[in-house]
Backbone as a chain_set.jsonl record, in Angstrom:
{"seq": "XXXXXXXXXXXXXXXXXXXXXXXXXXXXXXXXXXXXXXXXXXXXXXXXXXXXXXXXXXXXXXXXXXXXXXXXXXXXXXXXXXXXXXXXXXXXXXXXXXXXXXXXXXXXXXXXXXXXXXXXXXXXXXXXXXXXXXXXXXXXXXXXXXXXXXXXXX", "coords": {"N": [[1.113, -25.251, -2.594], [-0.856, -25.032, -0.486], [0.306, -23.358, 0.905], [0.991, -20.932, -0.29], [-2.141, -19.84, -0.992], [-2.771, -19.537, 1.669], [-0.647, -17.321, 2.466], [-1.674, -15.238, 0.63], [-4.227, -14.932, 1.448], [-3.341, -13.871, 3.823], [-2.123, -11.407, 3.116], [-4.13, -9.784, 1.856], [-5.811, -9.713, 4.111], [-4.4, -8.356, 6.005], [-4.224, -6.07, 3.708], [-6.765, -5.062, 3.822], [-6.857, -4.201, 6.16], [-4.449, -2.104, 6.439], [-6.395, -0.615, 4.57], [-8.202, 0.327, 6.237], [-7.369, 1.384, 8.453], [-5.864, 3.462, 7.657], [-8.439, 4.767, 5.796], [-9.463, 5.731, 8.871], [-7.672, 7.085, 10.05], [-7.515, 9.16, 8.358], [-9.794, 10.21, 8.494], [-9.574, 11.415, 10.81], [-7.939, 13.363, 10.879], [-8.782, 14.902, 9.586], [-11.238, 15.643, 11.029], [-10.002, 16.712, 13.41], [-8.084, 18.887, 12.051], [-10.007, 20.937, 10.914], [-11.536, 19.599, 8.739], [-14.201, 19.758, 8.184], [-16.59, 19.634, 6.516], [-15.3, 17.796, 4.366], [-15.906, 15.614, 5.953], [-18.261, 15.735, 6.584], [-18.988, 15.053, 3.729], [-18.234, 12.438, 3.63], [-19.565, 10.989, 5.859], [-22.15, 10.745, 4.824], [-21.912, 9.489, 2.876], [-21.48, 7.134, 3.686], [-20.991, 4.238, 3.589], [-20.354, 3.555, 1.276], [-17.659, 4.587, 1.213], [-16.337, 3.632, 3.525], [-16.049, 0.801, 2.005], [-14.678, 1.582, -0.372], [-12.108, 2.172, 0.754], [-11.468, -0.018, 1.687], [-11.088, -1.586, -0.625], [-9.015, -0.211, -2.29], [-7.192, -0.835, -0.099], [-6.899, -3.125, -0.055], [-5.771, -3.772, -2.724], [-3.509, -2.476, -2.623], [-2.153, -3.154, -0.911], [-2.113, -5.745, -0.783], [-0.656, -6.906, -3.722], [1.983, -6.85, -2.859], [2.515, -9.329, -2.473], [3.316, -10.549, -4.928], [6.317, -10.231, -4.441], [7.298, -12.472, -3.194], [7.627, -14.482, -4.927], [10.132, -16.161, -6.881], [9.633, -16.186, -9.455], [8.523, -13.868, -11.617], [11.027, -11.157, -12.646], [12.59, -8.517, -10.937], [11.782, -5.762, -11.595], [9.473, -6.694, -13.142], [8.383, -7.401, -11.561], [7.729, -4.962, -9.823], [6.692, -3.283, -11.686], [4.012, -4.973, -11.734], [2.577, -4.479, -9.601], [2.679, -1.484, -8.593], [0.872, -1.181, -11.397], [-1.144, -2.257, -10.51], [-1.755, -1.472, -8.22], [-2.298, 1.421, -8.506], [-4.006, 1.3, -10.433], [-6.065, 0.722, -9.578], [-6.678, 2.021, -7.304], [-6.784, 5.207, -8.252], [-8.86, 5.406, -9.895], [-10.729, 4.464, -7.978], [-10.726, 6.556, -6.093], [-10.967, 8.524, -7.367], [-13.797, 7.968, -8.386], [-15.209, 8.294, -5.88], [-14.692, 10.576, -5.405], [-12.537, 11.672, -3.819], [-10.838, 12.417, -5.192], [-10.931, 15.209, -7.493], [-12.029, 15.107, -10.251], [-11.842, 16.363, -13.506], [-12.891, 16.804, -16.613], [-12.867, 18.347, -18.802], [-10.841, 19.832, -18.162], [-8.074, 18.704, -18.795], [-4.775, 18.54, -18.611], [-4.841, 19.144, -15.681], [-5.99, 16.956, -14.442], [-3.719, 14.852, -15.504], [-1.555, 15.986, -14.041], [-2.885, 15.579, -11.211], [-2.746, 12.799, -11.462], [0.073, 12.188, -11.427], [0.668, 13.123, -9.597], [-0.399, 11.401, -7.792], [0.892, 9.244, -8.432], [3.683, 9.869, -7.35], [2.926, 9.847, -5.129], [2.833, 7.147, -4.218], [5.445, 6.027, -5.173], [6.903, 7.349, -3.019], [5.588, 6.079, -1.36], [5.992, 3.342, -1.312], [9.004, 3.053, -1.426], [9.721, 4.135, 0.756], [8.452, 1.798, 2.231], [10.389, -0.776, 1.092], [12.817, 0.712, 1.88], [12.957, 0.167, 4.712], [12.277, -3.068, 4.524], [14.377, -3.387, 3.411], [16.2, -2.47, 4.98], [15.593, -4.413, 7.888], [16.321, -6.185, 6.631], [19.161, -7.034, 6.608], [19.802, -6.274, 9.195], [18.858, -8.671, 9.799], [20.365, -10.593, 8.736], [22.802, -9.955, 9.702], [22.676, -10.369, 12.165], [22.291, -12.988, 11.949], [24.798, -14.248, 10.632], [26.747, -13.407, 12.923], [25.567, -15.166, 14.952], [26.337, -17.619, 13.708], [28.98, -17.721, 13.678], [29.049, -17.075, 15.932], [28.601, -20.004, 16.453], [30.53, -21.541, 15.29], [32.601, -21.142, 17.039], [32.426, -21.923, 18.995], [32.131, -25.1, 18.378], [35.126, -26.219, 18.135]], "CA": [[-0.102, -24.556, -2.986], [-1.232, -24.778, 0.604], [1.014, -22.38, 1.746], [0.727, -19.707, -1.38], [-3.7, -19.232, -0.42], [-2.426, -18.78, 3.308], [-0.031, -16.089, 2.118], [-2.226, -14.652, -0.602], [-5.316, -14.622, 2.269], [-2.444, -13.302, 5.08], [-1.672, -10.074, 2.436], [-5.403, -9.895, 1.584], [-6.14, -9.096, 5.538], [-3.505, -6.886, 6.204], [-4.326, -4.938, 2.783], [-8.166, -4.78, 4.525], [-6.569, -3.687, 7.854], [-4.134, -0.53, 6.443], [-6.865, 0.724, 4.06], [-9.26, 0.609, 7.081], [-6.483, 2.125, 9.892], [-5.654, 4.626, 6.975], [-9.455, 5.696, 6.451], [-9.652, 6.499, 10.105], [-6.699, 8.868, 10.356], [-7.925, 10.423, 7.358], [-10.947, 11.367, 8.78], [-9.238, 12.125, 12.458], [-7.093, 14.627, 10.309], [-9.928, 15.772, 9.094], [-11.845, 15.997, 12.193], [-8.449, 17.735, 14.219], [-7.843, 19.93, 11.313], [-11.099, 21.43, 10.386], [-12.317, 19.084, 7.61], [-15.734, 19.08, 8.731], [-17.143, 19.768, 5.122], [-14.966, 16.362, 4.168], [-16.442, 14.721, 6.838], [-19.865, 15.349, 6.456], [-19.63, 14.069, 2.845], [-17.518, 10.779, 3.67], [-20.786, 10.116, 6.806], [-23.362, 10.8, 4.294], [-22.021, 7.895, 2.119], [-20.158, 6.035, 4.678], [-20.68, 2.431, 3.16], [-19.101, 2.996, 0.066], [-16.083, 4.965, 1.447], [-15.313, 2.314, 3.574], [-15.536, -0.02, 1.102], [-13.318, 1.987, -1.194], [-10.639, 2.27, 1.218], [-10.478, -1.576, 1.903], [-11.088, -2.113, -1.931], [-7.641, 0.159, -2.052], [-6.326, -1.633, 0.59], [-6.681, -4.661, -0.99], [-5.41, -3.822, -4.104], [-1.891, -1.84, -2.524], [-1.895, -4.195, 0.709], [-1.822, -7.404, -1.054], [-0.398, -7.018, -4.635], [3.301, -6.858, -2.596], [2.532, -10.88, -2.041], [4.125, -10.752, -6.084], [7.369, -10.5, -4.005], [7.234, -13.858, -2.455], [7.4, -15.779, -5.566], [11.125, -16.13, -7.479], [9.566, -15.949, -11.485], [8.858, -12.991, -12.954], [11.866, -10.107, -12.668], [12.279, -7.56, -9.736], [11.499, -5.21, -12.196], [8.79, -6.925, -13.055], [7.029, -7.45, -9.797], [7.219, -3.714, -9.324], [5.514, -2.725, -11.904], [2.7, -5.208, -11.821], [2.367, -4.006, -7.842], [2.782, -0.283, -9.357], [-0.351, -0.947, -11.885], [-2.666, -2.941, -10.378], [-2.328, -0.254, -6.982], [-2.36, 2.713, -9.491], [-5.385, 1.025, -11.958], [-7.433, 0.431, -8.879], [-6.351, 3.091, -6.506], [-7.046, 6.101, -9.209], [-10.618, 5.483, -10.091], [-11.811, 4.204, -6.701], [-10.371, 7.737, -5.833], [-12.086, 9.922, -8.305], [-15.609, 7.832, -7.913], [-15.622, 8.45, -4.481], [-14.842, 12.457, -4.863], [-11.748, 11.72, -3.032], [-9.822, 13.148, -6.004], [-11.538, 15.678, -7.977], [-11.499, 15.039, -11.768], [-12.106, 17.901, -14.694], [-12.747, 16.448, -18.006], [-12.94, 19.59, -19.491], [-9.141, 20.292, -17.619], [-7.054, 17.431, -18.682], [-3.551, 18.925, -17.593], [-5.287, 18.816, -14.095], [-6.446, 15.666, -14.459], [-2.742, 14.715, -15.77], [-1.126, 16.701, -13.132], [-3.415, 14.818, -10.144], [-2.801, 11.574, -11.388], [1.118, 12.3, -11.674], [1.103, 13.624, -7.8], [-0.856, 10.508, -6.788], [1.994, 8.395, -8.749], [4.668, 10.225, -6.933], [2.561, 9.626, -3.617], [2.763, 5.537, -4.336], [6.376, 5.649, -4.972], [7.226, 7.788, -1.731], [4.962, 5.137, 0.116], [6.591, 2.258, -1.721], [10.085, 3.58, -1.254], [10.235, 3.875, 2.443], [8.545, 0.109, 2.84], [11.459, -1.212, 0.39], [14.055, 0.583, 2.317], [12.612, -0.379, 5.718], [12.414, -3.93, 4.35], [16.001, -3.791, 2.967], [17.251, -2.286, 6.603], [15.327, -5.343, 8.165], [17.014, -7.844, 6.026], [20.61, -6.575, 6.771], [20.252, -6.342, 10.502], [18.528, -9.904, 10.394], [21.948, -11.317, 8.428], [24.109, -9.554, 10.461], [22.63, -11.561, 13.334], [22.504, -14.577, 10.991], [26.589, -14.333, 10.811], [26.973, -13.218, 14.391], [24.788, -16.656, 15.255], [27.235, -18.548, 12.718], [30.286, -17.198, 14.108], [29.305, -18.244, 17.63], [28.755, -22.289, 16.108], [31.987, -22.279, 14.599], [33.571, -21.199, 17.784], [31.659, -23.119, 20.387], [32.2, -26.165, 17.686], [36.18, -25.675, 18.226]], "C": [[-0.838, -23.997, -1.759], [-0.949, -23.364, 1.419], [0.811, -20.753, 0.34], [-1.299, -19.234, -0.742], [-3.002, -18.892, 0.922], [-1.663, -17.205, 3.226], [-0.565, -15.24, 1.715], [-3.399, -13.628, 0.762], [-4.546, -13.847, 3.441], [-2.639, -11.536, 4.653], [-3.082, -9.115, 2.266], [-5.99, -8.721, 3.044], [-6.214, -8.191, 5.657], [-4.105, -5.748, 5.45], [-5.523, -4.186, 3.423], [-7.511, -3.896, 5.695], [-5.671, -2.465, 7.556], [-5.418, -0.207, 5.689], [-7.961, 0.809, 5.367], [-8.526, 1.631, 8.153], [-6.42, 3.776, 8.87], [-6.924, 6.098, 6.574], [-9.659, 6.465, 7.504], [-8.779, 7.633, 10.578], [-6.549, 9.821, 9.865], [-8.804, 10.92, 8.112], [-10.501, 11.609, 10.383], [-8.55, 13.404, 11.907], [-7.635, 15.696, 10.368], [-10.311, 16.784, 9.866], [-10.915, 17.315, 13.32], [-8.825, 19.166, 13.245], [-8.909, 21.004, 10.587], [-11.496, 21.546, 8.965], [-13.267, 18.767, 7.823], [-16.616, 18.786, 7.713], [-16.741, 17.984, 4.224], [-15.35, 15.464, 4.994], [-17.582, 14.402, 6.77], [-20.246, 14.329, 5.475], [-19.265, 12.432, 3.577], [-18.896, 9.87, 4.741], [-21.764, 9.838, 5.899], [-23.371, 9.603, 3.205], [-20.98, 7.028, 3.01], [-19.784, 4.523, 4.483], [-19.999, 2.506, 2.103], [-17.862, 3.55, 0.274], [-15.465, 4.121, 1.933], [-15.078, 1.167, 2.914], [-14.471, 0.182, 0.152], [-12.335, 2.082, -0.667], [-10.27, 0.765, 1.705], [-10.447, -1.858, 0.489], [-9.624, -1.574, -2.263], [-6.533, -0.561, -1.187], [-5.655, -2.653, 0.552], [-5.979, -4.6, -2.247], [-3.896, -3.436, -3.773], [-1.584, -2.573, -1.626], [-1.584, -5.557, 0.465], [-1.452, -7.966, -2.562], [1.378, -7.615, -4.27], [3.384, -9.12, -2.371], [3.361, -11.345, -3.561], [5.516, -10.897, -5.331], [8.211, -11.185, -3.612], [7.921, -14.797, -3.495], [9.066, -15.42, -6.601], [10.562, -15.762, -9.457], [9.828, -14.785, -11.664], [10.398, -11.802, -11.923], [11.603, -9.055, -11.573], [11.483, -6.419, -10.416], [9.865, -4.872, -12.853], [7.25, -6.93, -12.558], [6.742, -5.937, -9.713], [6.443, -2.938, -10.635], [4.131, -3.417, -12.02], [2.203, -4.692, -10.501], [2.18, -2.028, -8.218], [0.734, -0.216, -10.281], [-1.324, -1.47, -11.153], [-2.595, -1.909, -8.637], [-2.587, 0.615, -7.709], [-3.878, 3.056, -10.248], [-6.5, 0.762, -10.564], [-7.81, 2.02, -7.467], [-7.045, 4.458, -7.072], [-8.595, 6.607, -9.339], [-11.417, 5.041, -8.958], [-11.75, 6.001, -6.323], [-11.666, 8.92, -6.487], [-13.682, 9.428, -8.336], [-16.054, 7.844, -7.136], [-15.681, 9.85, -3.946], [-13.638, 12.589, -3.918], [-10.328, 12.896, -4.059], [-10.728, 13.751, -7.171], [-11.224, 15.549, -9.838], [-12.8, 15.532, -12.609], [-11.882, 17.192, -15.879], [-12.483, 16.902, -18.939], [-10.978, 20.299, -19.031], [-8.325, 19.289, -17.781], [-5.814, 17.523, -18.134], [-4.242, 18.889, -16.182], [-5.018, 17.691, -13.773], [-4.88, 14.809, -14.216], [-1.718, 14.855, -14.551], [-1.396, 15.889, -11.644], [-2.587, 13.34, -10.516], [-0.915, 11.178, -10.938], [1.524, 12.293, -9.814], [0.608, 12.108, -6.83], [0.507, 9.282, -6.914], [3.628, 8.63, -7.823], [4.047, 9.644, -5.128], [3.347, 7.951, -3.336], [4.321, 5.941, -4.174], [7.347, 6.219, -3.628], [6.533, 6.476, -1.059], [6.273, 3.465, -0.48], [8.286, 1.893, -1.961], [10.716, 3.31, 0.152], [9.42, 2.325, 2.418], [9.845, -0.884, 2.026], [12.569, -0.599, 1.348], [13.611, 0.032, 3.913], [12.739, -1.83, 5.64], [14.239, -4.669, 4.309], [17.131, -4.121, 4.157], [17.184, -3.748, 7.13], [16.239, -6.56, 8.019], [18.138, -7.778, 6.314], [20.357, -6.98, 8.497], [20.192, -7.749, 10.742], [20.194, -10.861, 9.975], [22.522, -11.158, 9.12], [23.912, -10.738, 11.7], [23.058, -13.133, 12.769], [24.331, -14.831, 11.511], [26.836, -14.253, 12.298], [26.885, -14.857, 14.973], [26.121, -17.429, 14.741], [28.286, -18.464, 13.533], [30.469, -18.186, 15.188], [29.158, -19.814, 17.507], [29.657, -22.156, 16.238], [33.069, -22.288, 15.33], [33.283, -22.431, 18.727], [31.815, -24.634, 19.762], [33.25, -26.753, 18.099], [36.687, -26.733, 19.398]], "O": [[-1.355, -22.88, -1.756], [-1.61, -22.644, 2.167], [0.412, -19.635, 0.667], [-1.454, -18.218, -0.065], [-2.707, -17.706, 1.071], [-2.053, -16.19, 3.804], [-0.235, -14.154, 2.191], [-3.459, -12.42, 0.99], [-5.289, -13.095, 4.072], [-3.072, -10.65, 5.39], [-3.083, -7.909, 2.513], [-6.374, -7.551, 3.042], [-7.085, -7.323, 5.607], [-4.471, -4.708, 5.998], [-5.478, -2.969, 3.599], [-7.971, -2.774, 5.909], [-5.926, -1.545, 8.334], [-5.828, 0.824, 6.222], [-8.692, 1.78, 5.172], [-9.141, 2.592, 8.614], [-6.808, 4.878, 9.258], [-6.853, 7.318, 6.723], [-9.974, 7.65, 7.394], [-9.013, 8.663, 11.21], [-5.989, 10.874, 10.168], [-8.686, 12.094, 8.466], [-11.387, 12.064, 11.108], [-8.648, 14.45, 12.548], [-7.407, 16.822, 10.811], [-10.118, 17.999, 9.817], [-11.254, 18.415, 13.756], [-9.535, 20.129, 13.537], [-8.509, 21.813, 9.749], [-11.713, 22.507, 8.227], [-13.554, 17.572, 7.759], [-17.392, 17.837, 7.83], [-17.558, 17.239, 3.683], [-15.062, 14.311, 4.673], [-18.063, 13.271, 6.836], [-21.017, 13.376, 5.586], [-20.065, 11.558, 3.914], [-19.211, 8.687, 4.613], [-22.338, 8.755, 6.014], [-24.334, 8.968, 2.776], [-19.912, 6.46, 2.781], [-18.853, 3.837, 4.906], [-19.101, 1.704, 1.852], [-16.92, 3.114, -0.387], [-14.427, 3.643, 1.474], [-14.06, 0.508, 3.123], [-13.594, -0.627, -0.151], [-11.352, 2.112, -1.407], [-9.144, 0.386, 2.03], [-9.49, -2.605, 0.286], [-8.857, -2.493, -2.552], [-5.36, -0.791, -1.484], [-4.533, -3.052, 0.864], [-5.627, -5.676, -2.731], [-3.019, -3.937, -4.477], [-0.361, -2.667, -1.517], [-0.992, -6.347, 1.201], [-1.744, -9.127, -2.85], [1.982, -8.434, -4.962], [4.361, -9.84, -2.167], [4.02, -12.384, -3.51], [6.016, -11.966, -5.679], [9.424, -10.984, -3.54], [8.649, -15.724, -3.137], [9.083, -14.279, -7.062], [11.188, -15.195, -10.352], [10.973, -14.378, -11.858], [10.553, -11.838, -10.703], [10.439, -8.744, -11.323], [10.465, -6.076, -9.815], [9.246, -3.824, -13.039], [6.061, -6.717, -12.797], [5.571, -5.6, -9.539], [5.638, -2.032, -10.417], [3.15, -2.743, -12.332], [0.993, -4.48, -10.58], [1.116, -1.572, -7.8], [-0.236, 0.457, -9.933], [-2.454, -0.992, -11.261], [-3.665, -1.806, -8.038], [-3.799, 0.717, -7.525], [-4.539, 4.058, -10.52], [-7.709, 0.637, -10.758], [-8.794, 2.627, -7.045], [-7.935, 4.889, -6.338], [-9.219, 7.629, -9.052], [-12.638, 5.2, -8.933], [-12.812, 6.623, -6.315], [-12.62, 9.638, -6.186], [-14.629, 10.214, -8.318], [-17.242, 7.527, -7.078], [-16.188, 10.331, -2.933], [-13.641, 13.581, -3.19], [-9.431, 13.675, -3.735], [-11.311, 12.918, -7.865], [-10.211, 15.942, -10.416], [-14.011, 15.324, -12.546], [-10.721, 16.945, -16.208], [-11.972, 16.337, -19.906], [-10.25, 21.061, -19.667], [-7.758, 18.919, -16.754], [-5.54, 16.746, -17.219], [-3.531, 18.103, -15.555], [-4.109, 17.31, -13.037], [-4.664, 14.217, -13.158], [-1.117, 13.861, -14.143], [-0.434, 15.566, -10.947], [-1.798, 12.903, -9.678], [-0.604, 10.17, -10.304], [2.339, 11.679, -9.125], [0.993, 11.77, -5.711], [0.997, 8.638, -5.986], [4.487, 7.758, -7.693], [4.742, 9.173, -4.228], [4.186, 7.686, -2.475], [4.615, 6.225, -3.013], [8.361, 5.616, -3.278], [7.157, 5.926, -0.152], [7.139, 2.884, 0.173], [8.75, 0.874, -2.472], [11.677, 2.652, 0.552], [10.281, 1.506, 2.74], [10.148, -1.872, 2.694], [13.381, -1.457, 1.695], [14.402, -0.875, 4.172], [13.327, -2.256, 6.634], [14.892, -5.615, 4.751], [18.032, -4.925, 4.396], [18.189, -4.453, 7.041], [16.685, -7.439, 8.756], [18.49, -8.957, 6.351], [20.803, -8.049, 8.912], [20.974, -8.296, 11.52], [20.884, -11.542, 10.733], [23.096, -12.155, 9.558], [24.673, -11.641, 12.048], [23.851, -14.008, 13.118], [24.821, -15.424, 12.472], [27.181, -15.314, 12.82], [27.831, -15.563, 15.324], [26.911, -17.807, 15.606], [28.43, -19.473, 14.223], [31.154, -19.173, 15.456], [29.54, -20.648, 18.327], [30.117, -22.544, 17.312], [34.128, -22.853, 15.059], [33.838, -23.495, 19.002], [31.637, -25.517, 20.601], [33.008, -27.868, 18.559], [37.809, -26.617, 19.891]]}, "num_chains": 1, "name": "protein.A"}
């Protein structure tokens, strides 16, 4: 149990620490690229943006801690990690003006939400295959390691 809160609070952090690194290179983008108009707003409410981007952070940064645990189904895990970044991600988005939403335009609306879904699984794509690479090179050593016991045993 000890060790699950340490994990939970580890993922928790982190999630705090990309949506905060991620805020800032948004608005350096910004700043570089001549989003000064996006800049002004994001200063003029600056406490709740950064709160919305660790409240995001937290929600896509530390849902992947489902991964840890053998129960539910791979399948599973990804889509509760899928909704609960998606269901929190979405509407922090659009109540912050980060993503513009037309009530009166629902295909928009439809359309946005679809592009943000495609965003998630590009982001959640490359950390799965990055992970996957990881795990391969670490075996390979694993065996390598093994190898050399069974000779040096000999």
């Amino acid at each position: 149990m000890r060790h699950t809160l340490k994990l939970v609070i580890k993922y928790i952090l982190s999630g705090i620490s990309f949506g905060c690194t991620f805020f800032v290179v948004m608005c350096l983008f910004c700043s570089i690229w001549g989003g000064e108009d996006i800049l002004m707003q994001i200063f003029k409410d600056f406490t709740r943006q950064s709160i919305g981007a660790m409240i995001i952070g937290v929600a896509c940064g530390s849902t992947p801690v489902i991964y840890q645990f053998d129960r539910p189904s791979y399948f599973l895990k990804i889509l509760i990690h899928f909704c609960v970044g998606m269901g929190v991600f979405y509407p922090v988005a659009v109540y912050l003006g980060w993503i513009p939403f037309y009530p009166d335009k629902i295909i928009y609306t439809i359309l946005q939400f679809l592009f943000s879904c495609g965003i998630f699984v590009i982001i959640w794509s490359g950390f799965y295959l990055f992970n996957r690479n990881e795990a391969k090179r670490i075996n390979k050593r694993l065996k390598e390691l093994e190898q050399d016991n069974t000779v040096d045993n000999r």
